[in-house]
C-alpha positions as CSV (number, residue, x, y, z in Angstrom):
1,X,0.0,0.0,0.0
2,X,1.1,3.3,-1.4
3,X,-1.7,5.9,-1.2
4,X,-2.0,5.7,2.4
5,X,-5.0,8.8,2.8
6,X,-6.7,10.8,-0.1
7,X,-9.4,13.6,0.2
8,X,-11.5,15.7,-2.4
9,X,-13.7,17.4,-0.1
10,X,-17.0,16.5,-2.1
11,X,-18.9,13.9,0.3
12,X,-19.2,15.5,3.4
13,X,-19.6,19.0,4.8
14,X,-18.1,21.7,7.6
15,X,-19.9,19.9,10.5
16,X,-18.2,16.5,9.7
17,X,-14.6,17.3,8.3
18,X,-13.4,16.1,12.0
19,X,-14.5,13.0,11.0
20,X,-12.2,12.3,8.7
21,X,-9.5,14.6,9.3
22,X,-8.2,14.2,13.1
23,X,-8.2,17.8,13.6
24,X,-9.5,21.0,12.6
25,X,-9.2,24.0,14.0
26,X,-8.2,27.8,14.2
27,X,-9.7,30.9,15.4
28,X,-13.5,30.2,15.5
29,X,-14.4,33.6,15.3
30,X,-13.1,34.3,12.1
31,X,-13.0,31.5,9.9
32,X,-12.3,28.1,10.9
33,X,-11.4,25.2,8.4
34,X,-14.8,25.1,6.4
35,X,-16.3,23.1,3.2
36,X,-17.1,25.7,0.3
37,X,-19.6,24.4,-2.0
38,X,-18.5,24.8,-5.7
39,X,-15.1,26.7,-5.1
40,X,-13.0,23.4,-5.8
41,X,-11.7,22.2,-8.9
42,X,-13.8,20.9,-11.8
43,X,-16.9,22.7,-10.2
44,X,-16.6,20.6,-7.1
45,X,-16.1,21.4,-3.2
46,X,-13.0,22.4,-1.7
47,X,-11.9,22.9,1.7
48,X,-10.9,26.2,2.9
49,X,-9.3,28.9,5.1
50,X,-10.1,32.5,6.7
51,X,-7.2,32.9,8.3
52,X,-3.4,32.2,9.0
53,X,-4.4,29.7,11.9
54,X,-7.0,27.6,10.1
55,X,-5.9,23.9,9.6
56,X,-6.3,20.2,9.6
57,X,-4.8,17.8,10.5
58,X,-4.2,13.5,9.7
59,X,-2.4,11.3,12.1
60,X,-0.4,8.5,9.5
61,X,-3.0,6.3,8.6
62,X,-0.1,3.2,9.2
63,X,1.8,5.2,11.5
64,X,4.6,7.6,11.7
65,X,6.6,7.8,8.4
66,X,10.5,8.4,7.4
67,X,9.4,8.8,3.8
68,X,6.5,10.6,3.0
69,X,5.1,12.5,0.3
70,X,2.2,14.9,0.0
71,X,0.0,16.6,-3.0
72,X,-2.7,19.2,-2.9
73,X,-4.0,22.4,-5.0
74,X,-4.3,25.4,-3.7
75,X,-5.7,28.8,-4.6
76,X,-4.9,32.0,-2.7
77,X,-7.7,33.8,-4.8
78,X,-7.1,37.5,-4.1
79,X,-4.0,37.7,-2.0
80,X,-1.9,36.1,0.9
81,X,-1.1,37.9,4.4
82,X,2.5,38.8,5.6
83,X,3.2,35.5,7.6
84,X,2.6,33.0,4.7
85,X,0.3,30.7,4.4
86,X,1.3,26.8,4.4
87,X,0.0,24.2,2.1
88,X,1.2,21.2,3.3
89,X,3.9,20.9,7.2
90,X,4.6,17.3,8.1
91,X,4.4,17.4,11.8
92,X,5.3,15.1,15.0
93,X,3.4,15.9,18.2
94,X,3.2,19.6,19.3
95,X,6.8,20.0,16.1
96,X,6.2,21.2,12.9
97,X,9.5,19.4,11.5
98,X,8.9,21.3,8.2
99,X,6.9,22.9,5.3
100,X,6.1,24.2,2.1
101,X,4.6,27.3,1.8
102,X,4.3,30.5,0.3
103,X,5.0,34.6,0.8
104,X,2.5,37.2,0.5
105,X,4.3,37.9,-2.9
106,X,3.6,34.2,-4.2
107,X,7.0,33.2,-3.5
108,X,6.9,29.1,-2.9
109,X,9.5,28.3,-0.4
110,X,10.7,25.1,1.9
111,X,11.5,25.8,5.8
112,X,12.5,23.4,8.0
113,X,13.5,25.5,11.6
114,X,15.8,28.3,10.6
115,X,16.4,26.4,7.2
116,X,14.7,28.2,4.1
117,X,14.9,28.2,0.3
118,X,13.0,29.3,-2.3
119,X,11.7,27.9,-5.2
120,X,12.7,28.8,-8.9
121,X,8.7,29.7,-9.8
122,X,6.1,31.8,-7.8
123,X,2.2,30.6,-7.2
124,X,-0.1,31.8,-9.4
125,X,-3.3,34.0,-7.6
126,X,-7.1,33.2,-8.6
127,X,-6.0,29.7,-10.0
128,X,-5.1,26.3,-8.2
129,X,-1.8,25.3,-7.8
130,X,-0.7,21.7,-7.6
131,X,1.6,21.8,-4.6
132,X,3.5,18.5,-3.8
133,X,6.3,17.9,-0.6
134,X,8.3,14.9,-0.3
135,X,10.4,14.1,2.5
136,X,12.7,11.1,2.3
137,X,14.4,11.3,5.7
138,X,14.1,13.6,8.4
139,X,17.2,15.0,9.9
140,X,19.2,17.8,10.9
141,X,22.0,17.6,8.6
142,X,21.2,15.2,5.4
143,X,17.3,15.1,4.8
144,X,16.3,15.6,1.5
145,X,13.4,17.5,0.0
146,X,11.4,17.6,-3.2
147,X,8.8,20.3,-3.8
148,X,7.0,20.1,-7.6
149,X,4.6,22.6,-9.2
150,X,2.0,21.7,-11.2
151,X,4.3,18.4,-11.7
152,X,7.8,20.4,-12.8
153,X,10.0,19.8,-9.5
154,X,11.1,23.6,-8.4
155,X,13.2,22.3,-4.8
156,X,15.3,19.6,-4.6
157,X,18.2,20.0,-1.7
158,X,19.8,16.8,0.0
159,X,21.9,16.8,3.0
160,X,20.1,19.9,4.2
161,X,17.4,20.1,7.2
162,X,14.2,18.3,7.3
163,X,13.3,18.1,11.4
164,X,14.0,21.6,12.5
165,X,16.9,20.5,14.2
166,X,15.2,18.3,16.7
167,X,16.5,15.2,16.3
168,X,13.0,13.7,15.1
169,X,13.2,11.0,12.8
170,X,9.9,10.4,11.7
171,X,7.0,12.4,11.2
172,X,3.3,11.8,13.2
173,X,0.8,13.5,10.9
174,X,0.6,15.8,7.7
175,X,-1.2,19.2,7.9
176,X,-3.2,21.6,5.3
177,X,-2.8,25.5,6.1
178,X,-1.5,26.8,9.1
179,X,1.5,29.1,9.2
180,X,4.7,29.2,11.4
181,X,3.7,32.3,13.1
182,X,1.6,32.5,16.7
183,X,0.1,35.5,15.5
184,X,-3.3,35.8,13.5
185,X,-4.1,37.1,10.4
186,X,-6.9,37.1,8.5
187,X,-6.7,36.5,4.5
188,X,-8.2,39.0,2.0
189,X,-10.6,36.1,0.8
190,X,-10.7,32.8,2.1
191,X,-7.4,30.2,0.5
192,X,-9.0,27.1,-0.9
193,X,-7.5,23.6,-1.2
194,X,-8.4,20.1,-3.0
195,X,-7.5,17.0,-4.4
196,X,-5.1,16.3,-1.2
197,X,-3.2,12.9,-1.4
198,X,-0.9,11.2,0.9
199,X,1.8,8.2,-0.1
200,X,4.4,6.0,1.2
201,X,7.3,4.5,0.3
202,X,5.5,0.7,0.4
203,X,4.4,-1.1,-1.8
204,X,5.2,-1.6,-5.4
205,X,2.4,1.3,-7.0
206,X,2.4,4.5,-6.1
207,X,5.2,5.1,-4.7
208,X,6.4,8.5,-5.3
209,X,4.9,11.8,-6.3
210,X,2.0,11.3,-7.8
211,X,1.6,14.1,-9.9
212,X,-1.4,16.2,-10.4
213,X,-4.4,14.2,-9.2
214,X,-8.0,14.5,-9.0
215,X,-10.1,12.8,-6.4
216,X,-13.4,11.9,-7.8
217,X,-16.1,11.1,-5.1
218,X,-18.9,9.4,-6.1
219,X,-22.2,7.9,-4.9
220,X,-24.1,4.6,-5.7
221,X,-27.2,4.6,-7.4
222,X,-28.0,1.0,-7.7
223,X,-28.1,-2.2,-6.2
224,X,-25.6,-5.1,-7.4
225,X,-25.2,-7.7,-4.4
226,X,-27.6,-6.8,-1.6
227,X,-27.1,-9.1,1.6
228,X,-26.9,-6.4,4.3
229,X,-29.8,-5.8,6.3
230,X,-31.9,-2.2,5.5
231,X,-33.3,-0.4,8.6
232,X,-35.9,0.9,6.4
233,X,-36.6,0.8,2.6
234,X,-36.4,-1.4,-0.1
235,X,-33.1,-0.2,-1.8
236,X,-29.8,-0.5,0.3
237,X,-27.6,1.7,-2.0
238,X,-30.5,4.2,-1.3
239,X,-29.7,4.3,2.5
240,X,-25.5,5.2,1.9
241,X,-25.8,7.6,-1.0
242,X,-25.6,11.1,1.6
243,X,-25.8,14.2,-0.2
244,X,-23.0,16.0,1.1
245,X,-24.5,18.5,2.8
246,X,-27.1,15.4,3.9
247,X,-25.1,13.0,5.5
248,X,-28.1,11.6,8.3
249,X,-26.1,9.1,10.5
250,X,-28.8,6.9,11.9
251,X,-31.7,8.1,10.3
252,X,-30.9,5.4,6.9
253,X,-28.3,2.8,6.9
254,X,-27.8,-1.0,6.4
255,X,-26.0,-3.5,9.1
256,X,-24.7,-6.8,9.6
257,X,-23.3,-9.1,12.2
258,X,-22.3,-12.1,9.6
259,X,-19.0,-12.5,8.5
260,X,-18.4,-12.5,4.3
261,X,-22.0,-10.6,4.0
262,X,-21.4,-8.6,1.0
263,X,-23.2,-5.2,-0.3
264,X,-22.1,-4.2,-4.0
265,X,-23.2,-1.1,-6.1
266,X,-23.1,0.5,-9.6
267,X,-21.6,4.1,-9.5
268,X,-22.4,6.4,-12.2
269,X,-19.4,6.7,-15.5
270,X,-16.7,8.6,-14.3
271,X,-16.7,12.4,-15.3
272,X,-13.7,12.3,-17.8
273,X,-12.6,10.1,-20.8
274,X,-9.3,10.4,-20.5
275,X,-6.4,10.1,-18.0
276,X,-4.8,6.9,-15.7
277,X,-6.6,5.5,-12.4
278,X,-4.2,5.3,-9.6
279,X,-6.4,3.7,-7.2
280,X,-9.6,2.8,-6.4
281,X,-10.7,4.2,-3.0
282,X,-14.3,3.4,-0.7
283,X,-15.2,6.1,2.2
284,X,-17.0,4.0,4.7
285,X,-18.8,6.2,7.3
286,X,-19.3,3.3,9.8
287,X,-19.6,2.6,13.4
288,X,-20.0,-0.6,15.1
289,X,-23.6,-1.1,17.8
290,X,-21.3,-3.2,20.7
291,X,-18.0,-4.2,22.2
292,X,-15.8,-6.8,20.3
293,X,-14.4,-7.1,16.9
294,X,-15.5,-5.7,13.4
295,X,-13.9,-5.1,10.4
296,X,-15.0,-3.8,7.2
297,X,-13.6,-3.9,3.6
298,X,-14.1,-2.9,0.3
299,X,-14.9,-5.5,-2.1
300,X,-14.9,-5.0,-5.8
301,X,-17.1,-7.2,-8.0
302,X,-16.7,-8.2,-12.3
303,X,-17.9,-10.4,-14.1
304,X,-17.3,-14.2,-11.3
305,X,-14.7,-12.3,-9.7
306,X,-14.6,-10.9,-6.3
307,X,-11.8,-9.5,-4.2
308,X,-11.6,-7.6,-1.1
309,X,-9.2,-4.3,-0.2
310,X,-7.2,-3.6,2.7
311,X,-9.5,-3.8,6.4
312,X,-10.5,-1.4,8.5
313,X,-11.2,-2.4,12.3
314,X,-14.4,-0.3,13.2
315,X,-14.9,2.2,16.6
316,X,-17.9,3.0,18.3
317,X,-18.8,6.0,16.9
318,X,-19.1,7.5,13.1
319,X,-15.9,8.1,11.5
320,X,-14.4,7.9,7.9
321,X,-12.3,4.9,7.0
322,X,-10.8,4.1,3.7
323,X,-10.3,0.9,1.8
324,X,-8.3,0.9,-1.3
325,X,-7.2,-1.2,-4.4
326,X,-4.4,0.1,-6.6
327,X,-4.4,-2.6,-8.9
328,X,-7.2,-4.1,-11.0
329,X,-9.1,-7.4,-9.4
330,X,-5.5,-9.4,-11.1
331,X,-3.7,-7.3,-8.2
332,X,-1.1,-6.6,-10.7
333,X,-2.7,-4.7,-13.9
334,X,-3.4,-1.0,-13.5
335,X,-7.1,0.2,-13.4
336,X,-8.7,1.7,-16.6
337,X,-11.1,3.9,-16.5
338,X,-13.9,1.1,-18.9
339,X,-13.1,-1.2,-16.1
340,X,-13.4,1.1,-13.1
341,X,-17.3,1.0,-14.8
342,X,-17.4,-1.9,-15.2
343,X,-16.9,-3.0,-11.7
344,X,-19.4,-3.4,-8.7
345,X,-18.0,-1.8,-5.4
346,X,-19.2,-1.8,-2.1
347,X,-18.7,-3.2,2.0
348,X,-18.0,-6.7,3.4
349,X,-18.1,-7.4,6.8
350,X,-14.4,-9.2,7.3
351,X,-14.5,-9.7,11.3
């Protein structure tokens, strides 16, 4: 497993980005980490920012990583503020071990402690940049760093500083916005991000920097297999298709307690024609009724061939989880976007 954590902001709203993120905060009465309806990419949502002190924050899906890499777009619309304005720290407990960032001038830089250098091209203002970091050890002396710009690499130091001097060799968690600064201040117009990804090193796909991605989040809209049990209704891809700004918790969902029950769907054609699938990734917003073990995965279903993703163990209360598959149902041959439609997707209950 490569793509460790992925996010295009389109299937929930403000109220539930703590759900999937581990952390969002800032300076409430302002303008805390919210979901913008139709200010992403392509028409879509995007997550975004008020002020210098907005962020969120993922713990390492797998747990804390020497080799990490990062991508996200970002738009500062009309203007940045004097302290900079980060798009993407890597961070271990209270440390921000480094950055990449950008100057109210549109300068893209790398800092790391008292370590700083620029990049050879500026941001661009009212579009979305694609912003990706990649740290392949963190350490004082001889970390290396990679920074790329709409997928033309514009930093690339080794033996320099990737910890802030701290004598951390890992990092904990990867954070959107923020800045390095205690001190607030508010943005001319609220700094927008989507598409984020997270990889690393694992694996034989996905390995690297992924380029300029897009996330496309989808819901079902018909039934395939159908062995979980409805609390209401007739159609169970009916009770897990949310609206976004809908998502109802308890109100419509499906269950099971037996292991290897299976729930498949059809998912409307993809919005482009063109381009590679990386991976193929299920949002389960799940929650388990007692004590003791569940697990959930996502199973993918063509033709006589079924085959379950990586598990998720499930808490007691609703959260995100993600199952993915970077590989077609062979485990080897990369996705295409005829047989991404082609394929049935949906939950098995694992443990």
């Amino acid at each position: 497993m490569a793509i460790i954590f992925c996010d295009g902001f389109d299937h929930y709203d403000t109220e539930y980005i703590n759900h999937k993120w581990d952390f969002a905060g800032g300076t409430p009465w302002v303008s805390p980490p919210a979901i913008y309806e139709g200010l992403g990419r392509f028409d879509t949502n995007a997550l975004g920012m008020g002020d210098s002190w907005g962020f969120v924050m993922k713990a390492m899906p797998h747990g804390p990583l020497g080799f990490v890499t990062a991508g996200v777009a970002f738009n500062p619309q009309n203007g940045l503020v004097t302290a900079g304005d980060t798009m993407i720290a890597f961070v271990t407990g209270t440390t921000m071990l480094c950055r990449v960032a950008v100057t109210a001038t549109h300068n893209l830089f790398f800092e790391s402690g008292d370590y700083l250098i620029y990049a050879n091209k500026p941001i661009r203002t009212n579009a979305f940049n694609y912003i990706e970091l990649q740290i392949d050890r963190f350490h004082g002396v001889c970390g290396t760093v990679r920074v790329w710009l709409n997928e033309v690499k514009v930093i690339e130091q080794i033996w320099v500083k990737t910890n802030a001097g701290t004598g951390i060799a890992v990092a904990e968690a990867v954070r959107i916005g923020g800045n390095g600064s205690w001190q607030r201040q508010d943005y001319p117009q609220v700094v927008l991000f989507d598409d984020f990804y997270l990889t690393d090193q694992t694996g034989l796909y996905n390995t690297s920097n992924l380029g300029d991605v897009r996330i496309v989040e989808q819901m079902p809209i018909a039934d395939h297999d159908k062995e979980w049990t409805r609390n209401t209704g007739s159609d169970n891809y009916a009770l897990v298709d949310d609206d976004w700004d809908a998502v109802d918790e308890d109100a419509t969902y499906i269950t099971t307690q037996v292991v290897d029950t299976k729930d498949t769907y059809e998912f409307p054609e993809l919005p482009t024609e063109n381009g590679e699938v990386l991976a193929v990734c299920m949002n389960f917003f799940a929650k388990k009724l007692d004590s003791g073990t569940r697990g959930v995965s996502m199973l993918a279903h063509r033709d006589t061939t079924y085959v379950a993703s990586d598990e998720n163990r499930i808490g007691g209360n609703y959260i995100y989880y993600q199952s993915y598959m970077e590989r077609d149902l062979d485990g080897a041959t990369q996705w295409t976007l005829d047989n991404v439609e082609a394929t049935y997707f949906g939950p098995k209950l694992t443990a």
